[in-house]
C-alpha positions in Angstrom: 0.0 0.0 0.0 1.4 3.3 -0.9 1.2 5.5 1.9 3.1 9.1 2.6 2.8 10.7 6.5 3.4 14.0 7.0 4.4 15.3 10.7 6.0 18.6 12.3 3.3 21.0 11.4 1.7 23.1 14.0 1.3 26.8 15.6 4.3 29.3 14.9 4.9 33.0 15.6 5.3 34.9 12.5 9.1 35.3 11.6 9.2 31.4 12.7 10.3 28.4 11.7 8.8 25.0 10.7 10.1 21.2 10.0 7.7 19.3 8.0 8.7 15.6 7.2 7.3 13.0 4.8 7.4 9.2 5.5 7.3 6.8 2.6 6.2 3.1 2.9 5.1 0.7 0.1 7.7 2.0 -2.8 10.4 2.3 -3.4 10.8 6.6 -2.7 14.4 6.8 -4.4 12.8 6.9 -7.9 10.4 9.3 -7.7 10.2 13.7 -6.9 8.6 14.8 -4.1 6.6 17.5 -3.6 5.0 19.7 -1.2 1.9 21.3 -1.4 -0.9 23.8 0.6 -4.2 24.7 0.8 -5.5 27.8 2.2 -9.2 27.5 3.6 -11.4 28.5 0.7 -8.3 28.0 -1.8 -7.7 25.4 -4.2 -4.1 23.3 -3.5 -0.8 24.9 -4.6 2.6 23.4 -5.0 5.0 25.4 -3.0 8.0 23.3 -4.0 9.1 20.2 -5.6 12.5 17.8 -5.4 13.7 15.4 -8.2 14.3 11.7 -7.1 18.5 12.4 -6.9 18.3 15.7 -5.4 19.7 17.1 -8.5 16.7 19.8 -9.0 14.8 21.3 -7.0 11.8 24.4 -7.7 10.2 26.7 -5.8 6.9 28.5 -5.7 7.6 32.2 -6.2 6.2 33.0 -2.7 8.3 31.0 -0.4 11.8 31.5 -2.5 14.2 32.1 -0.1 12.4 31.4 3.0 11.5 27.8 2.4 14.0 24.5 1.8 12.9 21.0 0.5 15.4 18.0 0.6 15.1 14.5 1.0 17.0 11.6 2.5 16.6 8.3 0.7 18.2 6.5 3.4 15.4 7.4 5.4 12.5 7.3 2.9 11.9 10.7 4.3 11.4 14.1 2.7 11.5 17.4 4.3 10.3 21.3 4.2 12.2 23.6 5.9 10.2 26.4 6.6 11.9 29.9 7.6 10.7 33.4 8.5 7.0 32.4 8.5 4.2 34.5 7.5 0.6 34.8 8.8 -0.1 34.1 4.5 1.8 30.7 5.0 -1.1 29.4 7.4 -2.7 26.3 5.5 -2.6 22.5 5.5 0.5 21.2 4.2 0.8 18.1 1.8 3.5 16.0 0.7 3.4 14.3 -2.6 5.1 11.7 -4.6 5.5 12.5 -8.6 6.9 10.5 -11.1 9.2 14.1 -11.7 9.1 17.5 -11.0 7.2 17.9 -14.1 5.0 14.9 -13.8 1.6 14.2 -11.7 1.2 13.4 -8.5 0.7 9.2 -7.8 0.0 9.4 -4.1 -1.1 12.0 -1.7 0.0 12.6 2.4 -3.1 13.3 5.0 -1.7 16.8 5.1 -0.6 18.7 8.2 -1.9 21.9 9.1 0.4 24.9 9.9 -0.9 28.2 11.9 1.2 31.3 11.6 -0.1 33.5 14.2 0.6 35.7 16.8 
C-alpha cells in the first residue's frame, strides 16, 4: 500500500520556523520527486515546491523562495520542508506528494498537516 505521513506542522509565531517531514512506505521513494503542497481555507491546492528523485533539481513556488528549503533523505524514505521566517499568509494544510518528476503528476497524496502562523 502506498502510503506518505506527514508530521512537524503546528502553531508558529510569524518570523518562525517549521520542520515538515514525509514518510514513505510501500515504494520504493528513491525513484520518484517529491513535492509539497498547501491549501489555504477556501483555496484550491498549490505546490509550494518540488525535489527530483537524486536531489539534483529542485523548484520553488515564487512566494516561499528564499524562506523555504525541501530535501530529502533516501536512506530514510523521508522528505523534508524547511520552513523559515514564516508569515501569517503561509497558514494552510501542508501536503506531501510523490510525482513521477518534478514535471509529472502526483501518484500518491500525504493526509496533510496543518500549519498556523499566528501571533
Amino acid at each position: 500500500q502506498l502510503q506518505l505521513v506527514e508530521s512537524g506542522g503546528g502553531l508558529v509565531q510569524p518570523g518562525g520556523s517549521l520542520r515538515l517531514s514525509c514518510a514513505a512506505s510501500g515504494f520504493v521513494l528513491d525513484y520518484y520527486a517529491i513535492g509539497w503542497f498547501h491549501q489555504a481555507p477556501g483555496k484550491m491546492r498549490e505546490r509550494v515546491a518540488c525535489i527530483s528523485s537524486n536531489s539534483g533539481t529542485t523548484d520553488y513556488a515564487d512566494s516561499v523562495k528564499g524562506r523555504f528549503t525541501i530535501s530529502r533523505d533516501n536512506a530514510k524514505k523521508t522528505g523534508y520542508l524547511q520552513m523559515n521566517m514564516l508569515k501569517p499568509e503561509d497558514t494552510a494544510v501542508y501536503y506531501c506528494a510523490g510525482l513521477g518528476s518534478c514535471s509529472g503528476s502526483v501518484f500518491v497524496w500525504g493526509q496533510g498537516t496543518p500549519v498556523t502562523v499566528s501571533s
